[in-house]
C-alpha positions as CSV (number, residue, x, y, z in Angstrom):
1,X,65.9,152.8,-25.2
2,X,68.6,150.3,-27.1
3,X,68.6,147.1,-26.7
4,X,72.2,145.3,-26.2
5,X,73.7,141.9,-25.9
6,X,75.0,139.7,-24.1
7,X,76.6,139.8,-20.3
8,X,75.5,137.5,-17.7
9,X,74.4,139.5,-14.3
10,X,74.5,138.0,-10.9
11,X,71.4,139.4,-9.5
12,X,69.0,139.6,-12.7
13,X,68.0,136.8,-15.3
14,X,70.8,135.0,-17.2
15,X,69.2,136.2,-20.3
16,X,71.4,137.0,-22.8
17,X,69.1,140.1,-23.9
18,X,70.0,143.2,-22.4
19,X,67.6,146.4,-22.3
20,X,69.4,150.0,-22.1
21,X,66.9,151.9,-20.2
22,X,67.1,155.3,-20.5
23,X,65.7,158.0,-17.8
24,X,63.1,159.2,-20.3
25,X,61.7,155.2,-20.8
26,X,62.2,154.6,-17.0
27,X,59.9,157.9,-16.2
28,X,57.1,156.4,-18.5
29,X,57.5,153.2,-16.9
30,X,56.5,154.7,-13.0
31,X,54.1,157.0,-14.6
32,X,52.3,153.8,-16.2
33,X,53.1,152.2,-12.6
34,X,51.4,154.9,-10.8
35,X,48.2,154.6,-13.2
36,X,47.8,151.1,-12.7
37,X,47.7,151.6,-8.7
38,X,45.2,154.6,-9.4
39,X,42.9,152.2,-10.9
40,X,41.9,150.3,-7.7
41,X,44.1,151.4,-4.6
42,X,44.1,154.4,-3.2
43,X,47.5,154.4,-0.8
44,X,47.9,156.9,2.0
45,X,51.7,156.3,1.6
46,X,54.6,155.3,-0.6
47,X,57.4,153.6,0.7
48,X,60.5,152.8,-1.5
49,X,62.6,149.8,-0.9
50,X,66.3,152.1,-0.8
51,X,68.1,152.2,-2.6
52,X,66.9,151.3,-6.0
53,X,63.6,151.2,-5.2
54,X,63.4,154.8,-4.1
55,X,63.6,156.1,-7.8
56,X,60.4,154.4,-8.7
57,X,59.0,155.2,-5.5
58,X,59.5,158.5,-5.1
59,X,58.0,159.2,-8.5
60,X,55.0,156.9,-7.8
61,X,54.4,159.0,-4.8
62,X,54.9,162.6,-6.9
63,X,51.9,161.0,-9.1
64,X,49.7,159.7,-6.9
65,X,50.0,163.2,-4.9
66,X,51.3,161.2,-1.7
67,X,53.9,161.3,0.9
68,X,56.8,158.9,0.5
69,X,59.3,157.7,2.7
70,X,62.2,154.7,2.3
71,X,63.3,151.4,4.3
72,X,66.3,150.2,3.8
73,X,66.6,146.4,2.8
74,X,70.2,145.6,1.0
75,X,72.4,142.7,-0.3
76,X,75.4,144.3,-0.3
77,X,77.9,144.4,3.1
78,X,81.0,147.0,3.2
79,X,80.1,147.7,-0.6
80,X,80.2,144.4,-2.2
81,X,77.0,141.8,-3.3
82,X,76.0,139.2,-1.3
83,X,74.1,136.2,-2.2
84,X,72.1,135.2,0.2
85,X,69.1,136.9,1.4
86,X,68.9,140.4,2.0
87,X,68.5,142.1,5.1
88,X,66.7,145.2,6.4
89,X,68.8,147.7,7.4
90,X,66.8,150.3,9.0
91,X,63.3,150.2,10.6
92,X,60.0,150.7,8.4
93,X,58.5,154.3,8.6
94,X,56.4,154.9,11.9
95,X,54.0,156.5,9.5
96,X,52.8,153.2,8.0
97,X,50.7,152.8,11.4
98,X,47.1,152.4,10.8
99,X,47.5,153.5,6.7
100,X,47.2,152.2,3.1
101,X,50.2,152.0,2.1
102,X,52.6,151.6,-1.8
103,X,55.6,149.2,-1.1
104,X,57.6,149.9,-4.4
105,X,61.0,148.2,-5.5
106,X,62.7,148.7,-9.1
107,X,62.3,144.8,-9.7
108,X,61.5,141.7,-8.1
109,X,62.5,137.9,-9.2
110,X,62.8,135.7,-6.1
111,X,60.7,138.3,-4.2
112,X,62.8,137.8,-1.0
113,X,63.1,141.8,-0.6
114,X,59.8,142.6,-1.3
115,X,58.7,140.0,1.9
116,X,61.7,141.5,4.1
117,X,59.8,144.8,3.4
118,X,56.1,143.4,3.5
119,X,57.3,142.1,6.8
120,X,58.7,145.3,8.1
121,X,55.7,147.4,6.8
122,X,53.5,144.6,8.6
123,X,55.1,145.2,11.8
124,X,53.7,148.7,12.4
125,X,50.2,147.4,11.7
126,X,49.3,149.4,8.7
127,X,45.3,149.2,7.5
128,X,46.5,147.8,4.5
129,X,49.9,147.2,2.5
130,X,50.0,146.3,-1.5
131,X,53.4,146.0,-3.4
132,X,54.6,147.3,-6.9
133,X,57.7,146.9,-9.3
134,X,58.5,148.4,-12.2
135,X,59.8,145.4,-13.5
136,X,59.0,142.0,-12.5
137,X,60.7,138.4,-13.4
138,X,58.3,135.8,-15.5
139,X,58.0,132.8,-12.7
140,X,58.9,134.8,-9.8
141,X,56.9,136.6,-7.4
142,X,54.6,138.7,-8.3
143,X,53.9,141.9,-6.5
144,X,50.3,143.1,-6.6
145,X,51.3,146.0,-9.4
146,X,54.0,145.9,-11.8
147,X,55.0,148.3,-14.9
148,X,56.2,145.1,-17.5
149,X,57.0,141.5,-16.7
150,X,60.5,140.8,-18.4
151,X,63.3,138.5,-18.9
152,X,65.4,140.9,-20.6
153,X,68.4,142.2,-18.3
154,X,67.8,145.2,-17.6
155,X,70.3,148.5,-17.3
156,X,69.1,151.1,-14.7
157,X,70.1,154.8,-16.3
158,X,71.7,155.4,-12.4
159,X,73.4,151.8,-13.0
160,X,74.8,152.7,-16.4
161,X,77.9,154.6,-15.0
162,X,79.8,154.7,-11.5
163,X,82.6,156.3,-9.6
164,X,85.6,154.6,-9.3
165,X,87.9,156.7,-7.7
166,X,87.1,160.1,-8.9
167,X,86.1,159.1,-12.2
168,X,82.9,158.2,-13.4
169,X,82.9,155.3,-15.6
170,X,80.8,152.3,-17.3
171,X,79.6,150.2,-14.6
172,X,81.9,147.0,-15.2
173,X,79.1,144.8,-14.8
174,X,77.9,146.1,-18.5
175,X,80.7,147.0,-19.9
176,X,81.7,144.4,-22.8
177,X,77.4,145.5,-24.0
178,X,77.8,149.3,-23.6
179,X,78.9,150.9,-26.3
180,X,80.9,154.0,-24.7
């Protein structure tokens, strides 16, 4: 894990702190997730918030030994960002029906994509539905499990590089921080 400095983001904090996660930290980070929902919920069901959220989500699910499946909420039309609110892009897992289920995202600061998904979740009347991050703002919402609570921008190992064309390269969002 490095720590680098400083790029403003448009989606995440305007901290000026950056944190270079790497795949190794990011795995310790849902494992600690999954242990903190071990404690006191036992889910029938993990769904990941795609597409970001399905990273955390899928290895929540491998931990906790339970099935996982994805929704679709996104802020991004034809491939570029958005501002304004997300919007759910496919319909919550018929599976939810009548189970506990693990709502998992990567992070949360306003919350407005965890609700989209609550809401979704909510609509195939599941017994019970929690949420969990692995990273969640300071002063935002707060989801009922999170890994660490951070104003520190934070660089997703599968954020780190793109394609553009057929070359992958630094994602340009971080690249006057990444050393490459």
């Amino acid at each position: 894990m490095t720590q680098v400095s400083p790029m403003p983001s448009p989606f995440e904090s305007q901290s000026t702190d950056y944190l270079d996660l790497s795949w190794e930290m990011f795995g310790e980070l849902c494992r600690a997730l999954a242990l903190r929902v071990a404690r006191d919920y036992e889910p029938d069901l993990v769904v990941g918030i795609a597409r970001a959220g399905v990273i955390p989500g899928a290895v929540v699910a491998s931990v906790l030994r339970k099935d996982f499946y994805s929704l679709t909420i996104s802020r991004r039309e034809g491939g570029e960002w958005v501002r304004d609110r997300p919007a759910v892009l496919s319909a919550a897992p018929l599976q939810c029906q009548g189970k506990k289920v693990l709502l998992v995202d990567e992070i949360t600061s306003s919350g407005d994509t965890l609700r989209m998904g609550l809401a979704a979740i909510r609509d195939t009347k599941p017994a019970e539905v929690r949420t969990a991050t692995s990273f969640t703002r300071p002063g935002g919402f707060k989801p009922d499990y999170t890994a660490l609570e951070t104003d520190t921008t934070i660089i997703f190992p599968w954020d780190r590089k793109i394609y553009e064309g057929e070359d992958l390269v630094v994602n340009p969002r971080y690249g006057e921080v990444l050393d490459e």
